[in-house]
DRENLUMFI-573816 format. One record per residue: residue number from 0; residue in one letter; x, y, z of N, C-alpha, C in turn. Coordinates in steps of 0.05 Angstrom, whole numbers, plus 5000, padded with zeros to 4 digits. Each point is the difference from the previous one (the first is absolute). Layout:
BEGIN
<rec num="NUM" residuo="A" n_px="X" n_py="Y" n_pz="Z" ca_px="X" ca_py="Y" ca_pz="Z" c_px="X" c_py="Y" c_pz="Z"/>
...
! end
This chain:
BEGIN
<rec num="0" residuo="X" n_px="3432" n_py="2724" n_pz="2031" ca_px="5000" ca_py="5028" ca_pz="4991" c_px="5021" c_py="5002" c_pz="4979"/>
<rec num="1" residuo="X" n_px="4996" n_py="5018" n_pz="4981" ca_px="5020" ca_py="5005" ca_pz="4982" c_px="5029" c_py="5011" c_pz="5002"/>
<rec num="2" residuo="X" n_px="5011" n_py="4988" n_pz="4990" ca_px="5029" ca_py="5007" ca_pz="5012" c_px="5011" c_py="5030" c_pz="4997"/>
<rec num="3" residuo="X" n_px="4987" n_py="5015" n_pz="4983" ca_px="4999" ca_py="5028" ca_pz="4991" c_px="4993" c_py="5019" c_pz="5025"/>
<rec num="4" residuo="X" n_px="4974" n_py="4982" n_pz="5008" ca_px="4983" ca_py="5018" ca_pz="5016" c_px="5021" c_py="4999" c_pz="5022"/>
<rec num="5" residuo="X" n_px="5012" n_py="4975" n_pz="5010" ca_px="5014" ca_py="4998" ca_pz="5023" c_px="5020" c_py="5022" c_pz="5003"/>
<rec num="6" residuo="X" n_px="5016" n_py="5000" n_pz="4981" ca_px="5013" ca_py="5025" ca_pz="5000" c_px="4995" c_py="5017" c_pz="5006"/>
<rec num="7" residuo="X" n_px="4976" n_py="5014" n_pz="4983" ca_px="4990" ca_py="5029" ca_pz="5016" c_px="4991" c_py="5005" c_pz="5032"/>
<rec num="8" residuo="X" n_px="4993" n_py="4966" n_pz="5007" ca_px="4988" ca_py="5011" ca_pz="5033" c_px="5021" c_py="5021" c_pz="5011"/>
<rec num="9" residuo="X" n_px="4996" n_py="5010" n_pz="5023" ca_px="5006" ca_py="5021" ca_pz="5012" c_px="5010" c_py="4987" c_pz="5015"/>
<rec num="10" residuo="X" n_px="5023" n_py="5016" n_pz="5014" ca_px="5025" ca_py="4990" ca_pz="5011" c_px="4980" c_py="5000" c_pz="5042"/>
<rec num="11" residuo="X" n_px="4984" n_py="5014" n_pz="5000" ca_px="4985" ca_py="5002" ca_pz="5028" c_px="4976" c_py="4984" c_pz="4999"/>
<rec num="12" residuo="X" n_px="5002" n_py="4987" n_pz="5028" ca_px="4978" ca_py="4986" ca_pz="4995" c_px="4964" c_py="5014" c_pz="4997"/>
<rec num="13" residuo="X" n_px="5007" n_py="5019" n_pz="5012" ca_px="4973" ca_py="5008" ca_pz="4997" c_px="4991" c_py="5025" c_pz="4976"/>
<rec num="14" residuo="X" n_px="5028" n_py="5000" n_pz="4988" ca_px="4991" ca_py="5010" ca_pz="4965" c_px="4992" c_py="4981" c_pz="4987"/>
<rec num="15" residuo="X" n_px="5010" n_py="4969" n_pz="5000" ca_px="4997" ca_py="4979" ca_pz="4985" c_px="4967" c_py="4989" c_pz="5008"/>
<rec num="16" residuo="X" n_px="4994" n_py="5004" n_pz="5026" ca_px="4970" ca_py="4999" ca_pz="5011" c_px="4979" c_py="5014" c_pz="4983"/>
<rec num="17" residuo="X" n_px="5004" n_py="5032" n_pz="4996" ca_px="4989" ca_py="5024" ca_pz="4990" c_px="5000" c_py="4989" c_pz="4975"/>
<rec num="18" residuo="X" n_px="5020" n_py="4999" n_pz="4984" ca_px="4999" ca_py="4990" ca_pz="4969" c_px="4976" c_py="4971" c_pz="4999"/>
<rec num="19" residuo="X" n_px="5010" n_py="4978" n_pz="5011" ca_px="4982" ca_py="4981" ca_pz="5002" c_px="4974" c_py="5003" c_pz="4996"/>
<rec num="20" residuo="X" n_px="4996" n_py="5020" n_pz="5024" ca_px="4968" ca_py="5003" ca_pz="4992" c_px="4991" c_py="5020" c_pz="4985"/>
<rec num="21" residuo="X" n_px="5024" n_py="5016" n_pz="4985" ca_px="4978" ca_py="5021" ca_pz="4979" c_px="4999" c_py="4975" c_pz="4969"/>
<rec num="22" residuo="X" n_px="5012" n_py="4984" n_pz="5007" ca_px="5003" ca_py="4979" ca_pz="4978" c_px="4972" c_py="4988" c_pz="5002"/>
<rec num="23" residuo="X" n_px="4997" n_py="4983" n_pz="5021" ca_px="4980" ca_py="4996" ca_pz="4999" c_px="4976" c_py="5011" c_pz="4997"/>
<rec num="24" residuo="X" n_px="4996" n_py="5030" n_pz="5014" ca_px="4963" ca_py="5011" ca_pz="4994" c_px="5012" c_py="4997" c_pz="4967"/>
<rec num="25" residuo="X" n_px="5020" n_py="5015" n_pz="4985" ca_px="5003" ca_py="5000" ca_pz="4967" c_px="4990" c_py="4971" c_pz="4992"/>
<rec num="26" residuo="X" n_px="5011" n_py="4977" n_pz="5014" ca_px="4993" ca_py="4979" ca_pz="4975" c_px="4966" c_py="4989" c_pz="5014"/>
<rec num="27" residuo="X" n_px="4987" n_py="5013" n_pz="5021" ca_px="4981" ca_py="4986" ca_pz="5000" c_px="4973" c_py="5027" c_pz="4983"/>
<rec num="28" residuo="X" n_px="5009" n_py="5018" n_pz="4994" ca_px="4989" ca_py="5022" ca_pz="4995" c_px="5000" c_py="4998" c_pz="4955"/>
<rec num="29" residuo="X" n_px="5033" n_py="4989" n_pz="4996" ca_px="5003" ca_py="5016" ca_pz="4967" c_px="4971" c_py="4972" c_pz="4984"/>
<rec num="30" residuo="X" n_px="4997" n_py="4978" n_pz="5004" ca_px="4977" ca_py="4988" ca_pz="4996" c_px="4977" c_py="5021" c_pz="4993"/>
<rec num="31" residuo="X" n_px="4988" n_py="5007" n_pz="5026" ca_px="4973" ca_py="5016" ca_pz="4995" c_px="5012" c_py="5028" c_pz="4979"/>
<rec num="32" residuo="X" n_px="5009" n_py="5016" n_pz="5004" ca_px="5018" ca_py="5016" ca_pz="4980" c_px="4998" c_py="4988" c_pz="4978"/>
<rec num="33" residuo="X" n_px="5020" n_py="4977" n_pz="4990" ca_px="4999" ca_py="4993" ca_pz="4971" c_px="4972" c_py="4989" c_pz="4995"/>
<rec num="34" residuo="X" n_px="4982" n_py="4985" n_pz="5012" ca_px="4969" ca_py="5002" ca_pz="4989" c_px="4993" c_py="5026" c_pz="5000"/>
<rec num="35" residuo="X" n_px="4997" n_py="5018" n_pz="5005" ca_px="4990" ca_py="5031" ca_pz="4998" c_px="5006" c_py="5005" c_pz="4974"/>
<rec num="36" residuo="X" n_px="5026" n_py="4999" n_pz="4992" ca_px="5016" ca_py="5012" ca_pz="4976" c_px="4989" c_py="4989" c_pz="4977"/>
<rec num="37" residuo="X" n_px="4997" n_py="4966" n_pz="4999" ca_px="4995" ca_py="4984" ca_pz="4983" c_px="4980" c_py="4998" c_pz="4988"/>
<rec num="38" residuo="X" n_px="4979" n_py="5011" n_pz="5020" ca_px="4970" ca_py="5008" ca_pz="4995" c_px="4991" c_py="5023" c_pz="4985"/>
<rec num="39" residuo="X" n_px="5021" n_py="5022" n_pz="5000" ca_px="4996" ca_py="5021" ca_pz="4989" c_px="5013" c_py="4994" c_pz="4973"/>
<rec num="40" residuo="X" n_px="4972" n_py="5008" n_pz="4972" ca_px="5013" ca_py="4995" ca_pz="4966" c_px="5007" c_py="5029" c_pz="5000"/>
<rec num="41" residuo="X" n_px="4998" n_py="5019" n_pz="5015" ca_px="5007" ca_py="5027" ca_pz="4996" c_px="5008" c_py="5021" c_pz="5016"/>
<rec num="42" residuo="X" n_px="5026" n_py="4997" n_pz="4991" ca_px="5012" ca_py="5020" ca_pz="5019" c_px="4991" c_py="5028" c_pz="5007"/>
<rec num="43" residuo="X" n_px="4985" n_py="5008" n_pz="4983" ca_px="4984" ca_py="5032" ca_pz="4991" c_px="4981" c_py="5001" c_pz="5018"/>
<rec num="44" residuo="X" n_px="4993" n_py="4979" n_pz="5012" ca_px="4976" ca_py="5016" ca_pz="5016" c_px="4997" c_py="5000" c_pz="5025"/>
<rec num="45" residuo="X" n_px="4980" n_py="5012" n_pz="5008" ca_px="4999" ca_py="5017" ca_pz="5027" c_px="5009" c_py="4980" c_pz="5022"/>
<rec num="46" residuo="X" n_px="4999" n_py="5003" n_pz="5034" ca_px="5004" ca_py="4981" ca_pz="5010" c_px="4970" c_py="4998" c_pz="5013"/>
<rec num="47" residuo="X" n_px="4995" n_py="4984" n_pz="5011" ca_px="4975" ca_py="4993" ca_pz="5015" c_px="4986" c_py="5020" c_pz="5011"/>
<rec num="48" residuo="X" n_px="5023" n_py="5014" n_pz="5022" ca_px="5002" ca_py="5023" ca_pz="5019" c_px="5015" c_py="5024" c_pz="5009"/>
<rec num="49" residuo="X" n_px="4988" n_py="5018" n_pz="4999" ca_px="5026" ca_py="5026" ca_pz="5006" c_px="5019" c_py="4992" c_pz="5024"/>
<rec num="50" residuo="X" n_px="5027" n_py="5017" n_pz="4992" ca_px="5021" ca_py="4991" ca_pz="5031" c_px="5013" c_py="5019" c_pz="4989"/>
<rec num="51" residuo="X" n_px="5010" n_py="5013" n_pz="5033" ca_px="5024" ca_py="5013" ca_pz="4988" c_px="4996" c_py="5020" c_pz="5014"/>
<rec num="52" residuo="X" n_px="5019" n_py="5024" n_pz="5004" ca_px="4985" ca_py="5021" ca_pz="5003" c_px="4989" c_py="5019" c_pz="4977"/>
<rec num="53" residuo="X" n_px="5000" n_py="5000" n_pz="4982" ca_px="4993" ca_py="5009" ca_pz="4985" c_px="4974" c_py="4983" c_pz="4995"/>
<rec num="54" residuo="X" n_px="4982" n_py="4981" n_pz="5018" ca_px="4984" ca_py="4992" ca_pz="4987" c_px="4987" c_py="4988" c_pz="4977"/>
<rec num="55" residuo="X" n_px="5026" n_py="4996" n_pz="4986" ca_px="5000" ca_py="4996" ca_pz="4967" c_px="4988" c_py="4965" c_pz="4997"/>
<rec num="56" residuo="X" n_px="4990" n_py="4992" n_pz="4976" ca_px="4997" ca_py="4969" ca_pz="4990" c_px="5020" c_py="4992" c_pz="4983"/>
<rec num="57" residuo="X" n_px="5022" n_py="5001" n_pz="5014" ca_px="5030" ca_py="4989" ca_pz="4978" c_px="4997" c_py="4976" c_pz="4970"/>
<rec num="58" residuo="X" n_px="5010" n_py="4997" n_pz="4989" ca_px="4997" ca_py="4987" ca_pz="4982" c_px="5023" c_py="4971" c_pz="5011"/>
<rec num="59" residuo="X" n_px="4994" n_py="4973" n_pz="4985" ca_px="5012" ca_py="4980" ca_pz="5021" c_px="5027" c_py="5003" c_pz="4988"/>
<rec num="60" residuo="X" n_px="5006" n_py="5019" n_pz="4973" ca_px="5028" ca_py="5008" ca_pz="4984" c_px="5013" c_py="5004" c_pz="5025"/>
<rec num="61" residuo="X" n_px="4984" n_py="5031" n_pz="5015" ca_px="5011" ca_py="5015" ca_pz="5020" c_px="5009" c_py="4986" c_pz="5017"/>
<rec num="62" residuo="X" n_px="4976" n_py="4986" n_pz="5019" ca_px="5008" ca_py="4980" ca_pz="5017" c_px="5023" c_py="4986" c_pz="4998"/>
<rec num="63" residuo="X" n_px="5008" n_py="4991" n_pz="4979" ca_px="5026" ca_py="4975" ca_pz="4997" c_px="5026" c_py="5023" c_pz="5000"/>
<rec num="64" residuo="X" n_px="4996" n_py="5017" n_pz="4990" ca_px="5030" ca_py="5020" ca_pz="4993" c_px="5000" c_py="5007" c_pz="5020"/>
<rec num="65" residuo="X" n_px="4981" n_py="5006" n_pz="5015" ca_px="5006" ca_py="5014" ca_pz="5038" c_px="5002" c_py="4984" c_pz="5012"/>
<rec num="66" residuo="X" n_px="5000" n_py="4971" n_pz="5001" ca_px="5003" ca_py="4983" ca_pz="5017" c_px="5035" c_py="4991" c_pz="4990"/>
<rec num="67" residuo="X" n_px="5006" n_py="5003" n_pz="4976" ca_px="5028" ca_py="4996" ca_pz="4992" c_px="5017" c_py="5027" c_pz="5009"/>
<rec num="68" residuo="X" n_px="4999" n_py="5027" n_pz="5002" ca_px="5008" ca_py="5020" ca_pz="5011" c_px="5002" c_py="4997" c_pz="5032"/>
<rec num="69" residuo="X" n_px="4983" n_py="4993" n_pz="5006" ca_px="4993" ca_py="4991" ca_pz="5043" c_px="5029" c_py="4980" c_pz="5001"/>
<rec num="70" residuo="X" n_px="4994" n_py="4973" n_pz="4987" ca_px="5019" ca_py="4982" ca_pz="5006" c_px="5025" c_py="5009" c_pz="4997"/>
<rec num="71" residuo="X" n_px="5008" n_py="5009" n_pz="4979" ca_px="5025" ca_py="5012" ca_pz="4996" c_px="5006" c_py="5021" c_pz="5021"/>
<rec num="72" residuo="X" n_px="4988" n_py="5014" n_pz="5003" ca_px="4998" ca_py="5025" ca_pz="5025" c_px="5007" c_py="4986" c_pz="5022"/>
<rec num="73" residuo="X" n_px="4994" n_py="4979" n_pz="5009" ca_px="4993" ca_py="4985" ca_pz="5038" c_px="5033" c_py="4984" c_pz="4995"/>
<rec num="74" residuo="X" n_px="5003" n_py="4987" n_pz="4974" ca_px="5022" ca_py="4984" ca_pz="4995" c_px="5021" c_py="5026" c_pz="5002"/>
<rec num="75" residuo="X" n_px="5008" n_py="5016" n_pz="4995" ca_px="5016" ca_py="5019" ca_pz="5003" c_px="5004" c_py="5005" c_pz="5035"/>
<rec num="76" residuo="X" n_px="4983" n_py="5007" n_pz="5006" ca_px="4990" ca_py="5008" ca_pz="5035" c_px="5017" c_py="4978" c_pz="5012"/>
<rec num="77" residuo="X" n_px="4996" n_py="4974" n_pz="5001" ca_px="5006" ca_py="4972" ca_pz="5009" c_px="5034" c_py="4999" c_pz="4996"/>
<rec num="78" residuo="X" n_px="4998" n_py="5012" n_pz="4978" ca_px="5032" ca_py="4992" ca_pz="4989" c_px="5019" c_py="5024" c_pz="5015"/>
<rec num="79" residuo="X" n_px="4987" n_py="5019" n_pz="5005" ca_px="5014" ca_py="5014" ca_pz="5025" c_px="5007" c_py="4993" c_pz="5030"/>
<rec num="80" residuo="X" n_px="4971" n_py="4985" n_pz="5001" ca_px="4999" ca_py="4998" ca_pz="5033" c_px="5017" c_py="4977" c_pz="4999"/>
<rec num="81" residuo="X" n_px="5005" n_py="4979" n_pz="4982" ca_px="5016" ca_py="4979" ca_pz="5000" c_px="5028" c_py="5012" c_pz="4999"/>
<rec num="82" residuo="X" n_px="5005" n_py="5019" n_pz="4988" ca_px="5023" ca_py="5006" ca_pz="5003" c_px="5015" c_py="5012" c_pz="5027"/>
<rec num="83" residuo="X" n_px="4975" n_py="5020" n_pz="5007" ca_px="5017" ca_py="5006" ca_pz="5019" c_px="4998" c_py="4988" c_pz="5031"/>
<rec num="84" residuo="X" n_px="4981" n_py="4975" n_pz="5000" ca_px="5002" ca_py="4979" ca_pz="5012" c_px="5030" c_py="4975" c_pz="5000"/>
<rec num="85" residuo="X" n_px="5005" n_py="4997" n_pz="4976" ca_px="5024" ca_py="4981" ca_pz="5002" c_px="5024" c_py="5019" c_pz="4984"/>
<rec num="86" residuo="X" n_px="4998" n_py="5017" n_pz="4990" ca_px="5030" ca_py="5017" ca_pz="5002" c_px="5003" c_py="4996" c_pz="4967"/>
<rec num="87" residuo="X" n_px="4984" n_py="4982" n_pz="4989" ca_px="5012" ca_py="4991" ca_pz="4964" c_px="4985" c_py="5019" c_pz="4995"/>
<rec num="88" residuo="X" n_px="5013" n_py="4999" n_pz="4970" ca_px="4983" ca_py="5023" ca_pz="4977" c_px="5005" c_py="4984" c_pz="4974"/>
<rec num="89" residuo="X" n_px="4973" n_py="5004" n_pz="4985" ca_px="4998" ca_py="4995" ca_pz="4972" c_px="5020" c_py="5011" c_pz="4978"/>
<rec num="90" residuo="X" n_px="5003" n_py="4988" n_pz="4979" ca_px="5022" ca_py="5011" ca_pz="4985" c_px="4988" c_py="5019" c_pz="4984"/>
! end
């Protein structure tokens, strides 16, 4: 494992468990993801299927900017519960 990553494990064993495996569904999941992406020559157009509540056919532009807004959003969330799990705080 990367010596970086080691660092960040979590000081509990069963945060370091929890992390482990959101690592994993991510690396067995960003594959199919980056074929999706790679397939698309255009970002402009519709998606396959409505989602949402709004029922809308997002464009795959949309898709990628809301999926970069989510992550940032959940990474924020995490970076709380980590904190007020082991007592540190970010600078």
């Amino acid at each position: 494992m990367d010596v970086t990553l080691v660092a960040l494990l979590p000081a509990s064993p069963a945060w370091a468990l929890l992390l482990v495996g959101v690592l994993l569904v991510l690396a067995a999941r960003a594959p199919v993801s980056n074929e999706i992406v790679e397939r698309c020559h255009d970002l402009s157009r519709p998606s396959a299927r409505a989602a949402g509540k709004a029922d809308a056919r997002r464009s795959m532009r949309w898709v990628l900017i809301h999926m970069i807004e989510e992550t940032a959003r959940h990474a924020g969330h995490a970076d709380i519960l980590r904190a007020q799990a082991d007592g540190s705080v970010g600078r």
